[in-house]
SEDO-588471 format. One record per residue (C-alpha): x, y, z. Coordinates in nm, 2 decimals. Layout:
<pts>
{{X Y Z}}
...
</pts>
This chain:
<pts>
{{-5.89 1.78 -15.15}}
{{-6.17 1.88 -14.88}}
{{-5.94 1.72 -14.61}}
{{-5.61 1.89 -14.74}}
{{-5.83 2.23 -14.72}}
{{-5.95 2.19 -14.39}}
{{-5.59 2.03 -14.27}}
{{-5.42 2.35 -14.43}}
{{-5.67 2.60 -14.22}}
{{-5.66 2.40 -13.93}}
{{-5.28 2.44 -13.91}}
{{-5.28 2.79 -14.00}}
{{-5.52 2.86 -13.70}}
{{-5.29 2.64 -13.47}}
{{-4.97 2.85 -13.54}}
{{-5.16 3.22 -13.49}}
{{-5.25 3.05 -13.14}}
{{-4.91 3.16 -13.07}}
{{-4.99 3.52 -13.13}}
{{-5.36 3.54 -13.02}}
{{-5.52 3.52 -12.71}}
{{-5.80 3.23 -12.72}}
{{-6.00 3.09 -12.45}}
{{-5.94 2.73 -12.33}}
{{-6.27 2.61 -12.49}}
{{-6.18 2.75 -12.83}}
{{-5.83 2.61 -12.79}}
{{-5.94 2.30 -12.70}}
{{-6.21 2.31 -12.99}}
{{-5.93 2.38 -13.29}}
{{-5.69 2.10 -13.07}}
{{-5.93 1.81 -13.18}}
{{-6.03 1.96 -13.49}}
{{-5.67 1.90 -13.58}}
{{-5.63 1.60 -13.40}}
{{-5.89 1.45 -13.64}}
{{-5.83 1.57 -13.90}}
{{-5.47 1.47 -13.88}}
{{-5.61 1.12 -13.80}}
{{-5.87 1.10 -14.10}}
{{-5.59 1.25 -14.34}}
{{-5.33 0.92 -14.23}}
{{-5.61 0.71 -14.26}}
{{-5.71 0.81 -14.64}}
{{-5.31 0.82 -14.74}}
{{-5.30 0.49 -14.62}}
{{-5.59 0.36 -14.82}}
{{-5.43 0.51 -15.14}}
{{-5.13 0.38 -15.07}}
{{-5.30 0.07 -15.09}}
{{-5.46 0.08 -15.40}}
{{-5.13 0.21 -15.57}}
{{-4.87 -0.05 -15.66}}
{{-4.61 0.01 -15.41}}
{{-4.27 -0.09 -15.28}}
{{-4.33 -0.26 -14.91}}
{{-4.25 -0.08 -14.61}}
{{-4.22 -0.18 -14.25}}
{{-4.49 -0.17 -14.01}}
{{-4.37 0.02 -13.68}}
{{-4.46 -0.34 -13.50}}
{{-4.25 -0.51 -13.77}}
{{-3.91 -0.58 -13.75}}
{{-3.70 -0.50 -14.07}}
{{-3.53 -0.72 -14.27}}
{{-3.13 -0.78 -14.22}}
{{-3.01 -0.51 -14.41}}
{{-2.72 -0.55 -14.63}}
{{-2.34 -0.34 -14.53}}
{{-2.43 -0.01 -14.73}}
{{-2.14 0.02 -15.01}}
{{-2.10 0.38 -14.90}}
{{-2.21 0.57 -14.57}}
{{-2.55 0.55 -14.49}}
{{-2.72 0.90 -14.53}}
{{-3.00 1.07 -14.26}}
{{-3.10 1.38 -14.12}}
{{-3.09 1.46 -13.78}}
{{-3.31 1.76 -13.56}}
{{-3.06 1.94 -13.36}}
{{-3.17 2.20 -13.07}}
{{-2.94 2.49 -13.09}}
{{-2.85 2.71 -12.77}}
{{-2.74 3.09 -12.88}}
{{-2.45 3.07 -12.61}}
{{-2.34 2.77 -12.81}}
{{-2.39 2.78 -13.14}}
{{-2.37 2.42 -13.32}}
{{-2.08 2.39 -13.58}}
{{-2.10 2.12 -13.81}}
{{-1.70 2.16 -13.87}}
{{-1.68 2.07 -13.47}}
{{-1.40 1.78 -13.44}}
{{-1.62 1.56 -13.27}}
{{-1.97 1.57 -13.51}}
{{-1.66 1.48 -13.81}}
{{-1.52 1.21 -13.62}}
{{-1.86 1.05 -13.49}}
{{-1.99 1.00 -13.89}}
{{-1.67 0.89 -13.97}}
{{-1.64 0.60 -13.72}}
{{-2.02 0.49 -13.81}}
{{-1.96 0.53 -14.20}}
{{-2.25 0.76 -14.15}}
{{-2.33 1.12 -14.38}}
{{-2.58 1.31 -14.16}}
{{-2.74 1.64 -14.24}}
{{-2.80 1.86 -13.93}}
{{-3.13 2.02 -13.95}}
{{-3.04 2.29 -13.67}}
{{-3.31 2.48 -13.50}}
{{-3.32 2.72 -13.23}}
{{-3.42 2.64 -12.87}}
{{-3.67 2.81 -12.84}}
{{-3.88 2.67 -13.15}}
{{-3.73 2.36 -13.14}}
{{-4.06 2.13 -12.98}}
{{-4.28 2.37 -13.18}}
{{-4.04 2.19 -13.46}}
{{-4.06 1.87 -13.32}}
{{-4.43 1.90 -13.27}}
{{-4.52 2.02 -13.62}}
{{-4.22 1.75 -13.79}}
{{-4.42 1.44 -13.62}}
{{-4.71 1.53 -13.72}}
{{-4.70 1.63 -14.10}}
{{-4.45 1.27 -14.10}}
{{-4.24 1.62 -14.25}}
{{-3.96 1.59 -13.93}}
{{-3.62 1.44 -14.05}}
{{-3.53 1.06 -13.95}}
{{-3.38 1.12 -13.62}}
{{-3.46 1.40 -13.34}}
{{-3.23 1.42 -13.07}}
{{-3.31 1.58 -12.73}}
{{-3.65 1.42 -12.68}}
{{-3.81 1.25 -12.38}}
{{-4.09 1.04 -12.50}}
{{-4.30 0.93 -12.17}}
{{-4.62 1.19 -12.16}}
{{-4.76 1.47 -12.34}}
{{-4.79 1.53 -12.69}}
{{-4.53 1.30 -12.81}}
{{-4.62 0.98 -12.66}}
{{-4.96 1.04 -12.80}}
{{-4.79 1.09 -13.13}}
{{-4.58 0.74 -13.07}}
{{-4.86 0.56 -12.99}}
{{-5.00 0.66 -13.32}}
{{-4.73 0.53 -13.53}}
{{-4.55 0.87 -13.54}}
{{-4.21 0.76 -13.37}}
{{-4.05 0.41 -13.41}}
{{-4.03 0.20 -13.11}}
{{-3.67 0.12 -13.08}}
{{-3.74 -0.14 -12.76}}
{{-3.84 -0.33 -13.05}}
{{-3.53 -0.36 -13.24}}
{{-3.29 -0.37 -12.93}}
{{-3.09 -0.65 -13.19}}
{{-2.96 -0.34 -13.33}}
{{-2.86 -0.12 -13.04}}
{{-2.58 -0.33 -12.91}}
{{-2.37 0.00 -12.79}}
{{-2.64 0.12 -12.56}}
{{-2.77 -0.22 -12.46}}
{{-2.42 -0.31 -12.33}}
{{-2.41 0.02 -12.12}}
{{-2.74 -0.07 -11.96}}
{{-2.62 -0.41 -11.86}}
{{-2.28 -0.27 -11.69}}
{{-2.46 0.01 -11.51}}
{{-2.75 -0.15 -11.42}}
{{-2.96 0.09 -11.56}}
{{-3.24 -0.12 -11.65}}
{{-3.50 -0.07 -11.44}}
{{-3.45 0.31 -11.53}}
{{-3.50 0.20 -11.90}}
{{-3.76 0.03 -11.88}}
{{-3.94 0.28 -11.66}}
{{-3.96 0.50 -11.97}}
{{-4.18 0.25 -12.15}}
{{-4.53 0.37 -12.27}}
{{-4.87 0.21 -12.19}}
{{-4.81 -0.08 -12.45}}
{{-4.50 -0.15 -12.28}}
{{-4.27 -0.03 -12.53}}
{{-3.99 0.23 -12.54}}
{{-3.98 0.49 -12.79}}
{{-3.64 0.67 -12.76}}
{{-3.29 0.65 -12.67}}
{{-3.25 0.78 -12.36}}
{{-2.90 0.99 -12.23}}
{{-2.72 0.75 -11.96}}
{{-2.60 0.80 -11.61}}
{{-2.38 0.61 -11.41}}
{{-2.42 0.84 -11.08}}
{{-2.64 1.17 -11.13}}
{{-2.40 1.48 -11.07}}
{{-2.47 1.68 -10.70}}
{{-2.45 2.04 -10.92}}
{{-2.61 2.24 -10.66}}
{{-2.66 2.25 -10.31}}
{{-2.63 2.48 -10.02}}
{{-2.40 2.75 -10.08}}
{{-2.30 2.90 -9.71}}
{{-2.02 3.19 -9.60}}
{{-1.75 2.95 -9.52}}
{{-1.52 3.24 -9.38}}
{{-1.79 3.35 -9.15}}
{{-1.78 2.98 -9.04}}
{{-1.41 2.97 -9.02}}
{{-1.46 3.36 -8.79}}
{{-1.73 3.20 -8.54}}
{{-1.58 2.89 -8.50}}
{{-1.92 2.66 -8.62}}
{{-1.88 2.38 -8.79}}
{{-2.04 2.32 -9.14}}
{{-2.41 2.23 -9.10}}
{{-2.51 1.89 -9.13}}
{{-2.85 1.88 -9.06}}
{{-3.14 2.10 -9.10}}
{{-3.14 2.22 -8.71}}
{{-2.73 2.27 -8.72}}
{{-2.84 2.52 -8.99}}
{{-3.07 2.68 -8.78}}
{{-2.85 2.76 -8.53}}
{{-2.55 2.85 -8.76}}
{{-2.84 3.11 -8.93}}
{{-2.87 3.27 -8.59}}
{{-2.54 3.31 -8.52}}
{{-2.47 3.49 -8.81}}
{{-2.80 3.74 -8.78}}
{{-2.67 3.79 -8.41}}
{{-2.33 3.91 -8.59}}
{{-2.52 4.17 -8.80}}
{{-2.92 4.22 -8.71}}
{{-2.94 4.37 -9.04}}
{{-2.87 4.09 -9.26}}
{{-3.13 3.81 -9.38}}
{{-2.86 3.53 -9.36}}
{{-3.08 3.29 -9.56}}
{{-3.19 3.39 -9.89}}
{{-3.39 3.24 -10.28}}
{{-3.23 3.19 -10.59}}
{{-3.47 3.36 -10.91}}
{{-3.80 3.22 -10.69}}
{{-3.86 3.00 -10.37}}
{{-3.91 2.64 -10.62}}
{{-3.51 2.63 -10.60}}
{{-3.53 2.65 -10.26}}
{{-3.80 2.37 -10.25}}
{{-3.70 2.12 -10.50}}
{{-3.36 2.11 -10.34}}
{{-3.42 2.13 -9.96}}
{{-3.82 1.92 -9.95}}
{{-3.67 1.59 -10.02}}
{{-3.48 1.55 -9.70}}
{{-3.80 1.61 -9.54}}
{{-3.95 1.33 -9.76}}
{{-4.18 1.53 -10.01}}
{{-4.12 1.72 -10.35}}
{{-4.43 1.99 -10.43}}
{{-4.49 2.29 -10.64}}
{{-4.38 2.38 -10.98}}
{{-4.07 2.18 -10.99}}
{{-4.24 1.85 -10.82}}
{{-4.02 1.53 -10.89}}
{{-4.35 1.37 -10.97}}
{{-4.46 1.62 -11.24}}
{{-4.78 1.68 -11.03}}
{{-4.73 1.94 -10.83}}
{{-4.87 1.78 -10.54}}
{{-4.84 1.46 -10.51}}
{{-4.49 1.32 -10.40}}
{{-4.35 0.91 -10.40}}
{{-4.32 0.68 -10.13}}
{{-3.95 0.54 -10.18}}
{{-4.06 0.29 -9.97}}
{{-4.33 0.19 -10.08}}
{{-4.30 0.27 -10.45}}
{{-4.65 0.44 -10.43}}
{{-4.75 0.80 -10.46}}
{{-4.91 1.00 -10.22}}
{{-5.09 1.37 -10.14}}
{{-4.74 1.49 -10.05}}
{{-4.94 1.81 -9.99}}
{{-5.15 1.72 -9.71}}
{{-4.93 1.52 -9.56}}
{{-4.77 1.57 -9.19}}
{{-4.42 1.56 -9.34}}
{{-4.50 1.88 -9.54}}
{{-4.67 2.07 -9.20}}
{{-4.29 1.94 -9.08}}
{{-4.14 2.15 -9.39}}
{{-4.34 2.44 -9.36}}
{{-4.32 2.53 -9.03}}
{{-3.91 2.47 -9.03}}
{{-3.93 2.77 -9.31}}
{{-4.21 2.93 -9.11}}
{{-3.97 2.98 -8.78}}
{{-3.69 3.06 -9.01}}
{{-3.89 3.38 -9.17}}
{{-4.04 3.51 -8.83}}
{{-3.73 3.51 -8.69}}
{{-3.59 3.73 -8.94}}
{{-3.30 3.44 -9.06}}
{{-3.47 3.41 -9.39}}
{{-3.53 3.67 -9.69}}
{{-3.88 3.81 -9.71}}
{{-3.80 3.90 -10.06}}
{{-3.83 3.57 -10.21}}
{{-3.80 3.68 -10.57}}
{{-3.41 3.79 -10.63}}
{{-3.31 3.77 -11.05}}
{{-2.96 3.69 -11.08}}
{{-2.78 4.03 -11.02}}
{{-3.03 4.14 -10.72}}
{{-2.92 3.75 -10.59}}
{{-2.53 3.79 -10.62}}
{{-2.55 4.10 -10.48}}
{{-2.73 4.01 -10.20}}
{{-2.45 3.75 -10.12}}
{{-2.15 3.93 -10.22}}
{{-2.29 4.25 -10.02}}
{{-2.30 4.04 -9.67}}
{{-2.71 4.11 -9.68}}
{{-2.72 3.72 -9.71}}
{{-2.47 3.47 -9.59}}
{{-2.62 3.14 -9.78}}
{{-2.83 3.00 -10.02}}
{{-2.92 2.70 -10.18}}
{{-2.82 2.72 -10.55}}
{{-2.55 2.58 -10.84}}
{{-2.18 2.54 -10.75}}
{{-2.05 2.72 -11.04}}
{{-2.22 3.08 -10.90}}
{{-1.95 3.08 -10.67}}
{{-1.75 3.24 -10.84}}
{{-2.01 3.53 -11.01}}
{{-2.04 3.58 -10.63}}
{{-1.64 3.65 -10.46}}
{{-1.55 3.84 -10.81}}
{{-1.79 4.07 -10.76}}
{{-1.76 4.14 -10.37}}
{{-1.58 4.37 -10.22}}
{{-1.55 4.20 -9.90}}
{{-1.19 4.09 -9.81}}
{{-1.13 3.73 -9.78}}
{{-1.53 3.62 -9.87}}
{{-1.52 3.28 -9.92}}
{{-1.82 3.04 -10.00}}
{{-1.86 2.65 -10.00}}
{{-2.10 2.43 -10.09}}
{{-2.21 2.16 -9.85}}
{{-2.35 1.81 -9.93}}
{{-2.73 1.76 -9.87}}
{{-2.83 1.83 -9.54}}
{{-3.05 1.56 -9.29}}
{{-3.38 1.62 -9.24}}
{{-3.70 1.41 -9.15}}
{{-3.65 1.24 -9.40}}
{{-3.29 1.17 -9.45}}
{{-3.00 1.38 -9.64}}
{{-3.13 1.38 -10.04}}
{{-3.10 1.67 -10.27}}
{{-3.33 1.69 -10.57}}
{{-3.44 1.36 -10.75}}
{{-3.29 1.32 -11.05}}
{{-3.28 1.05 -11.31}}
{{-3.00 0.81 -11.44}}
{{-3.13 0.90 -11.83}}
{{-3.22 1.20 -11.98}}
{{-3.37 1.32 -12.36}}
{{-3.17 1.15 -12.63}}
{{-3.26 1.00 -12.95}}
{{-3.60 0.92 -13.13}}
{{-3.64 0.76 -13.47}}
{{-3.93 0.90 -13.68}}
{{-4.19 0.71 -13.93}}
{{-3.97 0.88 -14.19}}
{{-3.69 0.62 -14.06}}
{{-3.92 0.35 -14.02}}
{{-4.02 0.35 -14.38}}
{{-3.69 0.34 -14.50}}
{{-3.51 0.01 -14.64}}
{{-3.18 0.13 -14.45}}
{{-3.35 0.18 -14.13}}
{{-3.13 -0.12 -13.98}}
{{-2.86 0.12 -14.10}}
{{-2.97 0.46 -13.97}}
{{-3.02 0.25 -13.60}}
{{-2.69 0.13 -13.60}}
{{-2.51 0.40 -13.74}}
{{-2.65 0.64 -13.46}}
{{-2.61 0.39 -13.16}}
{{-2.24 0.37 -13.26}}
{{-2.18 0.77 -13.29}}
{{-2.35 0.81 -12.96}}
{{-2.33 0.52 -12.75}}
{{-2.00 0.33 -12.87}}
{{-1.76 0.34 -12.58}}
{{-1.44 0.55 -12.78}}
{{-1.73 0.77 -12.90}}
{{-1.87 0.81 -12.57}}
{{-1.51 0.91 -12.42}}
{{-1.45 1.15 -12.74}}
{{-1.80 1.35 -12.63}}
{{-1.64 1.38 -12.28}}
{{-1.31 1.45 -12.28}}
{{-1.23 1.46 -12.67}}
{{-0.90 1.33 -12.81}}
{{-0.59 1.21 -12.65}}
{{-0.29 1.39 -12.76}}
{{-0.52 1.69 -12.86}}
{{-0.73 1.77 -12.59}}
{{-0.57 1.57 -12.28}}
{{-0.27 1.34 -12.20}}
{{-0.31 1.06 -11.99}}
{{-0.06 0.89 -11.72}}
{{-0.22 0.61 -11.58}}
{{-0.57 0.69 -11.45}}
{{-0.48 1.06 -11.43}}
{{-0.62 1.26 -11.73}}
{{-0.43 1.62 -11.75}}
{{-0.61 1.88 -12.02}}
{{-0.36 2.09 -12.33}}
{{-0.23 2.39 -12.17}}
{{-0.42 2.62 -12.35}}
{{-0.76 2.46 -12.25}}
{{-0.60 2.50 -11.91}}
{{-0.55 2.84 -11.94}}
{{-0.86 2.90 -12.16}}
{{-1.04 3.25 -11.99}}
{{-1.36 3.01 -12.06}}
{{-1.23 2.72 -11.83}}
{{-1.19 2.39 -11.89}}
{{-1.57 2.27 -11.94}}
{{-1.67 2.57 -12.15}}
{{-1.40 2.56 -12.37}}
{{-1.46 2.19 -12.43}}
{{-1.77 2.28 -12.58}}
{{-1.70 2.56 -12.76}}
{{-1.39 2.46 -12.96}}
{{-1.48 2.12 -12.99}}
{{-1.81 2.04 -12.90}}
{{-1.78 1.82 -12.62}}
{{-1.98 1.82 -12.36}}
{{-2.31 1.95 -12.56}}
{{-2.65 1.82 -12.40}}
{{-2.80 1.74 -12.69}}
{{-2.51 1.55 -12.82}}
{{-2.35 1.38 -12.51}}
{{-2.53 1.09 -12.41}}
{{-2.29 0.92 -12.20}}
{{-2.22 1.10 -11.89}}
{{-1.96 0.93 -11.64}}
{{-1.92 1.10 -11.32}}
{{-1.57 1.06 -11.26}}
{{-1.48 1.14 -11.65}}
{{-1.70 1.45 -11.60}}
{{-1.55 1.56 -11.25}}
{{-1.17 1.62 -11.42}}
{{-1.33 1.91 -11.62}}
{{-1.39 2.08 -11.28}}
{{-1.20 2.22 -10.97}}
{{-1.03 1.94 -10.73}}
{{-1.30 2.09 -10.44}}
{{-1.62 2.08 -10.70}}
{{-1.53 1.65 -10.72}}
{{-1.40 1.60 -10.40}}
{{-1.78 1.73 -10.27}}
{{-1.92 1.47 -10.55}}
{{-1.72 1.23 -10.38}}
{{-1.86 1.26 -10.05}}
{{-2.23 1.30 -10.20}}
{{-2.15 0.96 -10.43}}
{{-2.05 0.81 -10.09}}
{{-2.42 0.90 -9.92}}
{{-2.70 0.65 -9.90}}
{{-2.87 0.76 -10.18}}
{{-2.80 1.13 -10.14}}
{{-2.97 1.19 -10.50}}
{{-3.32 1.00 -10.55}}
{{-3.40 0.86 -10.87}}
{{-3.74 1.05 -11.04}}
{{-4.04 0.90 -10.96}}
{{-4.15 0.66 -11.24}}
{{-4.41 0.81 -11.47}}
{{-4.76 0.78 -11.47}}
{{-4.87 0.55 -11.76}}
{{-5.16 0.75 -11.91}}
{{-5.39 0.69 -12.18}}
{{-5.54 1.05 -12.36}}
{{-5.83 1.06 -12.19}}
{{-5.63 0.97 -11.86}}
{{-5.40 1.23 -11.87}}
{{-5.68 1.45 -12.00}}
{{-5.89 1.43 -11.64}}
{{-5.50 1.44 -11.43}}
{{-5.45 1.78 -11.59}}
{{-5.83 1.90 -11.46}}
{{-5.80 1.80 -11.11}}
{{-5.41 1.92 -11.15}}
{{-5.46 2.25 -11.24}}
{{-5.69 2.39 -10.94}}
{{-5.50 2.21 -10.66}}
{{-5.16 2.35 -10.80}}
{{-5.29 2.69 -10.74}}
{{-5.43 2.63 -10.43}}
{{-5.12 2.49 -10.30}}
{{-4.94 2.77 -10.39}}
{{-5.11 3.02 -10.25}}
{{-5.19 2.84 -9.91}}
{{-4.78 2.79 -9.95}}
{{-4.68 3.13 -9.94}}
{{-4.96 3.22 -9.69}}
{{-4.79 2.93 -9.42}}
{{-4.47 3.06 -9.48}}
{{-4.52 3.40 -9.44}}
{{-4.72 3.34 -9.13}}
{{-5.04 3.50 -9.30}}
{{-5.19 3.24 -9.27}}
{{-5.13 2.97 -8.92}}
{{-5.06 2.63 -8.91}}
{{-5.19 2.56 -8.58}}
{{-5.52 2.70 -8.64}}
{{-5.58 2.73 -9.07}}
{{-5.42 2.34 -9.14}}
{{-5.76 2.17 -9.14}}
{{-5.92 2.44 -9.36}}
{{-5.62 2.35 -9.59}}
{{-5.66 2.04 -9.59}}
{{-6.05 2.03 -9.63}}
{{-5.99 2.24 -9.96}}
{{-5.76 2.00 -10.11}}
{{-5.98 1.71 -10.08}}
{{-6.29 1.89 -10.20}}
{{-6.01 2.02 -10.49}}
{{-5.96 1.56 -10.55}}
{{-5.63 1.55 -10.43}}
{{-5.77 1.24 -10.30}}
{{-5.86 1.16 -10.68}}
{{-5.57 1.23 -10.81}}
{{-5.37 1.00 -10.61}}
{{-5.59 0.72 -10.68}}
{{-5.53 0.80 -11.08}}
{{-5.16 0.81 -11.02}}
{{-5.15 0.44 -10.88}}
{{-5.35 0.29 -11.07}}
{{-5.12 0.36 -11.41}}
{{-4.82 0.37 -11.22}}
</pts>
């Protein structure tokens, strides 16, 4: 009774943490309070499970028995993550048909997005959460703690009964990507979303009427932009022809890696500042190195020059109105803002493209991205259930079995689309939908949903879109390796990813203040690199490389 007291308080105190202000000592106090707590609490349900007769259950190391073809469907609960501008229906054509072809019953346990890993979080560790939880990566944090623990089945381990998504893996070679998302014991605790080719969504969006007015052909390389950028300033001294989407990490995550790094908030790596050798599959202080004083003083020339926006913060509307306005001529940002942008602009004839990666030191790559994604985790609730067999199967044929797969895509011949030969031509009225194609998808049908697609297949995807939006995959797909896969992760134990996060935290703000500060010219890079560099290393960027490699 003492330990459900103290479990209850501790709890309580964990969800006000949400609405008080705490330091890091007390938070980190309450964290392991709970933590062991938590632990003692499993450990004395398990010793009177023990001493109370009790039907067998499996072990998450064991693997269950061969269960027997259920007379009716089999019946689980599933965590959904629910996005306002898409509000789940469980009357959607495609949820009905997916049970139906698996003889499965599920109840949708929908949850906003916004709460929805406060959900997760809480569901794992109360064993409360329902069988399956979709929309999870587990490979760090929180939740591979919690699978090490015994809170989330480890579905590498019963691979016999994933035959859908096993056979996907084999014909897209996927399986080093798989098997990169194992934990420290070598085991894999969800199924992840597949890939065949990851989709070049964004890029650099540029004026192409201005290009068609000065003659220039389209930028292929980081110095052809240069010179197309001061062109177009010559044409109007006023503008800022280059210019940031929401905050300068777009700009960075998309343009760093053809100069062979990927630093700051949204780091490839997860660490800020470290970045990956390709080459030499090893990381590396990306942040020191001589291929970031490359990047920095590319942007640095740009901004002293006037070609790029001082104001590197623009929200949405400041952003399209910057472009549609002629006070900026390009940008690097997501293909489908095109059209927020011409609709709005008064200018006759504005016309914007959006051009494959562009060459750099270190080759034409856009952001890393990865050939899987969050998908499908099975919980100790599962586990402990004589139908899990049933439950694995069942959701491995909704998700992964290849006419489901289609039907999350595309939806249903004679319905949604027609086909004539390879050519797949959508109903009229999705055609002519106000939504588009894509959207409406979703919203009538469900197709296309994150959370519930997990087989995405470029070309299917592509005839959702306008003929120039795939014909610029097609020339990205064609690059040597135009889109890098994400750097594998970092195989932590607690304690390990414990000290990363120290020596993380002080070199992240470092780098982005000394960031700015380069760019800007505030600060020089011929004469304030050193001093740079000298606080990193005393910061352990050194350190924290060495950590990386060793659990890589």
């Amino acid at each position: 009774m003492t330990v459900g007291l103290n479990f209850d308080i501790l709890v309580s105190k964990v969800g006000t943490l949400y609405k008080t202000k705490v330091s890091n000592n007390e938070l980190e106090e309450i964290m392991k309070k709970f933590l062991s707590v938590t632990l003692t609490l499993a450990m004395l349900l398990s010793l009177m499970a023990g001493c109370t007769p009790k039907k067998e259950t499996p072990s998450p190391e064991s693997k269950p028995a061969e269960s027997v073809a259920p007379a009716g469907p089999v019946k689980f609960s599933m965590l959904y993550s629910d996005n306002a501008t898409l509000p789940f229906k469980a009357d959607w054509k495609s949820v009905v048909e997916a049970q139906k072809s698996a003889n499965a019953e599920v109840t949708f346990e929908v949850i906003p997005i916004a709460d929805y890993q406060q959900k997760v979080s809480l569901g794992l560790n109360t064993g409360n959460a329902p069988e399956v939880i979709l929309y999870q990566t587990v490979t760090k944090g929180e939740l591979a703690a919690l699978a090490l623990n015994g809170a989330i089945a480890p579905i590498s381990d019963h691979a016999d009964l994933t035959p859908n998504f096993n056979q996907l893996v084999k014909d897209w070679g996927l399986e080093e990507d798989v098997n990169n998302l194992a934990l420290k014991d070598g085991k894999r605790y969800f199924l992840p979303a597949l890939f065949d080719k990851p989709f070049y969504d964004g890029g650099l969006l540029i004026r192409q009427d201005l290009l068609d007015k000065f003659k220039l052909e389209a930028p292929k390389t980081f110095d052809d932009l240069y010179a197309v950028l001061k062109k177009f300033k010559e044409a109007d001294p006023k503008s800022f022809p280059l210019t940031t989407l929401v905050e300068p990490r777009v700009l960075f995550r998309m343009t760093m890696p053809s100069f062979g790094i990927s630093l700051g908030k949204n780091a490839s790596t997860g660490t800020h500042v470290l970045s990956w050798d390709y080459g030499k599959k090893e990381y590396f202080a990306g942040a020191t190195s001589d291929l970031y004083k490359q990047y920095l003083a590319y942007f640095a020339k740009l901004h002293k020059e006037g070609l790029f926006d001082p104001e590197m913060v623009n929200a949405g509307d400041k952003w399209t109105s910057k472009l549609a306005t002629g006070a900026s001529a390009a940008s690097w940002a997501y293909y489908d803002q095109i059209g927020g942008i011409t609709s709005t602009s008064k200018i006759e004839g504005i016309a914007f493209n959006m051009l494959p990666p562009l060459e750099g030191p270190g080759g034409a790559h856009h952001q890393p991205k990865s050939k899987t994604a969050g998908g499908a985790l099975f919980t100790k609730k599962a586990m402990e259930r004589a139908d899990f067999a049933d439950i694995v199967k069942a959701v491995d044929k909704m998700l992964f079995e290849p006419a489901n797969a289609k039907m999350w895509s595309i939806g249903f011949e004679g319905e949604t689309y027609t086909t004539s030969g390879d050519k797949i031509t959508y109903a009229k009225e999705i055609v002519e939908s106000k939504n588009g194609v894509y959207k409406e998808l979703q919203l009538k049908y469900g197709l296309g949903v994150d959370v519930l697609q997990q087989v995405w297949m470029n070309e299917r995807e592509m005839t959702k879109y306008d003929d120039n939006y795939a014909a610029i995959n097609k020339v990205v797909s064609g690059m040597d390796n135009a889109i890098q896969p994400i750097p594998p992760t970092a195989k932590f134990d607690d304690l390990q990813a414990e000290q990363a996060g120290l020596i993380q935290a002080p070199l992240a703000d470092a780098f982005d203040v000394w960031n700015n500060d380069f760019i800007t010219g505030k600060k020089s890079l011929d004469k304030d690199w050193d001093t740079y560099v000298k606080e990193m290393e005393s910061k352990r960027i050194n350190d924290l490389v060495k950590l990386y490699n060793d659990n890589r």
